[in-house]
LUMKEKE-878104 format. One record per residue (C-alpha): residue in three letters; z, x, y. Coordinates in nm, 2 decimals. Last residue first. Layout:
REM residues N
[ALA, [Z, X, Y]]
...
***
This chain:
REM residues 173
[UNK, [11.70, 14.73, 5.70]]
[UNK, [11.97, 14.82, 5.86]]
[UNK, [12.00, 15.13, 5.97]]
[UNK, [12.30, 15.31, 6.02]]
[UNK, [12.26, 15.58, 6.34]]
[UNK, [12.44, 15.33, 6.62]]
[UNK, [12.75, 15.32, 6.36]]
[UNK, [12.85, 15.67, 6.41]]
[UNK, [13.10, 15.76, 6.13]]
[UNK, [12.91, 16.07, 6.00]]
[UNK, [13.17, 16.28, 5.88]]
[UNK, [12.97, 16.65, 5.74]]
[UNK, [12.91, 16.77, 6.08]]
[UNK, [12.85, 17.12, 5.93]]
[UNK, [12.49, 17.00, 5.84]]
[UNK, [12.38, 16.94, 6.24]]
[UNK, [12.20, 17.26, 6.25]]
[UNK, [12.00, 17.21, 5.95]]
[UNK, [11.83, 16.88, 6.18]]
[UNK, [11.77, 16.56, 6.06]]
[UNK, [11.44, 16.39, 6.14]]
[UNK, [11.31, 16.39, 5.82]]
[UNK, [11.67, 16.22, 5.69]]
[UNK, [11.62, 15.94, 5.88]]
[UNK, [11.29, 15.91, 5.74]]
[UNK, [11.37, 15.99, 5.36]]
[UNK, [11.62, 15.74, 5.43]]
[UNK, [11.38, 15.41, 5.53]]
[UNK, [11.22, 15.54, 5.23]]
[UNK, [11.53, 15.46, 5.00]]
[UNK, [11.57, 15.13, 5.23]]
[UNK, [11.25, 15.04, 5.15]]
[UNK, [11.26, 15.10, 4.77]]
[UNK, [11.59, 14.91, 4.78]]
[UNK, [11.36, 14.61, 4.89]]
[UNK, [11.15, 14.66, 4.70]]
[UNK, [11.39, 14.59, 4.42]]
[UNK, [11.50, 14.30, 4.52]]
[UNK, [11.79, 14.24, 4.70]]
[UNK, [12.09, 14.06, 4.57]]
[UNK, [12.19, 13.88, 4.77]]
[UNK, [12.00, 14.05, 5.00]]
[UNK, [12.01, 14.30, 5.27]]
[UNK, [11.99, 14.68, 5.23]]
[UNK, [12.15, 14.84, 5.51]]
[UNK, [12.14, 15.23, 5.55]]
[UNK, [12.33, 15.54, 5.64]]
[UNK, [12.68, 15.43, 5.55]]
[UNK, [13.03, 15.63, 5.63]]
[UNK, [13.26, 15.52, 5.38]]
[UNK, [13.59, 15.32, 5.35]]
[UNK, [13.55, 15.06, 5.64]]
[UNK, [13.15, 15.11, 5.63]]
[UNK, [13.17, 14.94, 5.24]]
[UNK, [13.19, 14.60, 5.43]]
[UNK, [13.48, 14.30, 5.45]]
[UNK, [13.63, 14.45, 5.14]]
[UNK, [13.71, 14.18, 4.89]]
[UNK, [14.04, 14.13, 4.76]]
[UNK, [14.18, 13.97, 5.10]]
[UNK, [13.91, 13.67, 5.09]]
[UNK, [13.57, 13.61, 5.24]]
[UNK, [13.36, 13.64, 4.94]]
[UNK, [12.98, 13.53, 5.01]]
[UNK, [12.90, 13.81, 5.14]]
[UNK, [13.14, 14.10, 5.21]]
[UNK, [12.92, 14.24, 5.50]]
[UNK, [12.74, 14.51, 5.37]]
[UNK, [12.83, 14.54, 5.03]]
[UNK, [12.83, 14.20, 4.94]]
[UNK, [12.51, 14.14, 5.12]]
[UNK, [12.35, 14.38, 4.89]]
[UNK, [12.31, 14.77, 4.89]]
[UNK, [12.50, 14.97, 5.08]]
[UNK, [12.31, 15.31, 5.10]]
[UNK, [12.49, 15.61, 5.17]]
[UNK, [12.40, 15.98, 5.23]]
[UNK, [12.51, 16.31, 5.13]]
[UNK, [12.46, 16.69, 5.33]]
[UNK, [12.74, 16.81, 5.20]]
[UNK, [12.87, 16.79, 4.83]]
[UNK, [13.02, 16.47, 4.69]]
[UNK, [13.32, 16.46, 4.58]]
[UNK, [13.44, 16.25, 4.90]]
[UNK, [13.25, 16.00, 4.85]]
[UNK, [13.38, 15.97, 4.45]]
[UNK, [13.71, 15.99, 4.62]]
[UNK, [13.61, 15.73, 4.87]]
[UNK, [13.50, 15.49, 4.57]]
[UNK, [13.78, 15.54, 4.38]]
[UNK, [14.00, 15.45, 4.69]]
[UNK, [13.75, 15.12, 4.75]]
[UNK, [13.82, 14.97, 4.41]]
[UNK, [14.13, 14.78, 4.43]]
[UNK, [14.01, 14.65, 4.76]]
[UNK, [13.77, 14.53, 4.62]]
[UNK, [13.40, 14.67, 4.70]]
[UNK, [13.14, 14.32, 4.60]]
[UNK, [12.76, 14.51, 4.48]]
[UNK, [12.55, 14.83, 4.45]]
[UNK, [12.70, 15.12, 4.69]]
[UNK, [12.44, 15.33, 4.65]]
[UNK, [12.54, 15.70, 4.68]]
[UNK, [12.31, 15.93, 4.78]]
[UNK, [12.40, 16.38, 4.73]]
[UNK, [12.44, 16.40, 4.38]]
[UNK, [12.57, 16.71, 4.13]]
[UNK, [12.96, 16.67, 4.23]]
[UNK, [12.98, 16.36, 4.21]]
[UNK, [12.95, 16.35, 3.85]]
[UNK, [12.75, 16.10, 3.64]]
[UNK, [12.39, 16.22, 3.80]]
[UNK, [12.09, 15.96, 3.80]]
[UNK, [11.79, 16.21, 3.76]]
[UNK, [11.45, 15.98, 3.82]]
[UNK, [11.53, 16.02, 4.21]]
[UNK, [11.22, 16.29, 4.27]]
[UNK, [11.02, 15.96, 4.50]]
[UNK, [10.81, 15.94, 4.22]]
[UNK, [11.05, 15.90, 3.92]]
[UNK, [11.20, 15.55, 4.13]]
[UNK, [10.97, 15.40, 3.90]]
[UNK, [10.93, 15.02, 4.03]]
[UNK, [10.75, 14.86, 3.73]]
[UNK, [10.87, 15.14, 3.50]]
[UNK, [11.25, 15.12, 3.57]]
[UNK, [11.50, 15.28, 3.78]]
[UNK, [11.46, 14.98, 4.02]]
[UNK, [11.54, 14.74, 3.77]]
[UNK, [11.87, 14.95, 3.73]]
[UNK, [11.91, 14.89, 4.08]]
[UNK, [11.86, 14.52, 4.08]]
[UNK, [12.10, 14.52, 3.78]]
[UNK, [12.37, 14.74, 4.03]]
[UNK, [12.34, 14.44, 4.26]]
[UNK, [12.52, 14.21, 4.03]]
[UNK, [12.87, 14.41, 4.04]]
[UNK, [13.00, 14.75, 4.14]]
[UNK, [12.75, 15.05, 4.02]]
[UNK, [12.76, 15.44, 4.05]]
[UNK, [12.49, 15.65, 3.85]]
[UNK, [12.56, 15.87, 4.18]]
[UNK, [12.20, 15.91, 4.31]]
[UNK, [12.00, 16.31, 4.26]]
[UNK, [11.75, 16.35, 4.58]]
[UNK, [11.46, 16.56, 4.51]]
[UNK, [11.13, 16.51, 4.74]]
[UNK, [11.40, 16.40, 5.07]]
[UNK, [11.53, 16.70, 5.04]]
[UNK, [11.24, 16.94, 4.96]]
[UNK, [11.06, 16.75, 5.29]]
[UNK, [11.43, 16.82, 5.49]]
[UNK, [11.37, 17.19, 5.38]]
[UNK, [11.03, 17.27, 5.51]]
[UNK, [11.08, 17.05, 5.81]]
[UNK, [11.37, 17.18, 5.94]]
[UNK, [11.24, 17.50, 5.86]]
[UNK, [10.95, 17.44, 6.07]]
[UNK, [10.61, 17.50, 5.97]]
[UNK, [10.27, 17.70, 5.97]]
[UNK, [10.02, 17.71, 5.69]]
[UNK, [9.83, 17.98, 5.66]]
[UNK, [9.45, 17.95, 5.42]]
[UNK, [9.33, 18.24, 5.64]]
[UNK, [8.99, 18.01, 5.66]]
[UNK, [9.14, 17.89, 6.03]]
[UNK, [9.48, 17.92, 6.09]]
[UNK, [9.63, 17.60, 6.01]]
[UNK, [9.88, 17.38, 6.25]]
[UNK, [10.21, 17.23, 6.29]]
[UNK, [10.21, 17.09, 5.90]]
[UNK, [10.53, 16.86, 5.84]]
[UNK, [10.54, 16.88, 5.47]]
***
């Protein structure tokens, strides 16, 4: 949880509440059930026993937008599709994050046309890179613990800045 330091036999445990409540985060996050195309199979693999997202807290996919805070962007955006997924973005209560999951996501892959948004970042502010076409399943496990780090060093000050569109913080994994 981020121990600073024990007090002898008192059995006290010292912390921040950054800490306290960035560990509760990162130990309960709810994902959009939210899928595109091909990548949203890797993901479901990813829900399942060989992977078990259940022990990183993410066992509970949530259908409404209103009950999750990551979205995983699994999979081509068109452009037909990218206002539904900014409204489901937008739904979503403060603090949220973003994955983009697959090259297609990311960068637009193999598809290089006008249906097919050039990146998910144009619509949505994103947090992490997954790269892959698709990406395996550990993969996405990386990039969901390459969040729960980002998101350890957030601070509960910075909550009221809900738009994150600073592209030096997205990682790319």
């Amino acid at each position: 949880m981020g121990v600073s330091s024990k007090l002898g036999n008192l059995g006290v445990v010292t912390t921040t509440l950054d800490a306290a409540v960035n560990w509760g985060r990162t130990g309960a996050m709810w994902p959009l059930l939210f899928g595109l195309a091909c990548c949203a199979i890797e993901y479901m693999g990813t829900q399942a026993s060989n992977y078990d997202l259940a022990r990183f807290g993410m066992e509970l996919n949530r259908a409404s937008p209103r009950q999750a805070d990551l979205l995983i962007v699994s999979g081509r955006l068109t452009r037909k599709m990218a206002p539904v997924v900014r409204q489901l973005y937008d739904q979503m209560a403060a603090p949220k994050w973003v994955i983009s999951m697959g090259d297609c996501a990311s960068c637009g892959g193999v598809y290089n046309n006008y249906a097919v948004v050039q990146g998910c970042d144009e619509i949505i502010p994103v947090d992490v890179y997954v790269a892959g076409c698709p990406p395996r399943p550990e993969q996405l496990l990386h990039g969901i613990l390459t969040l729960h780090e980002k998101i350890k060093g957030e601070s509960i000050r910075n909550w009221a800045d809900d738009e994150k569109w600073n592209a030096e913080s997205a990682i790319r994994v």
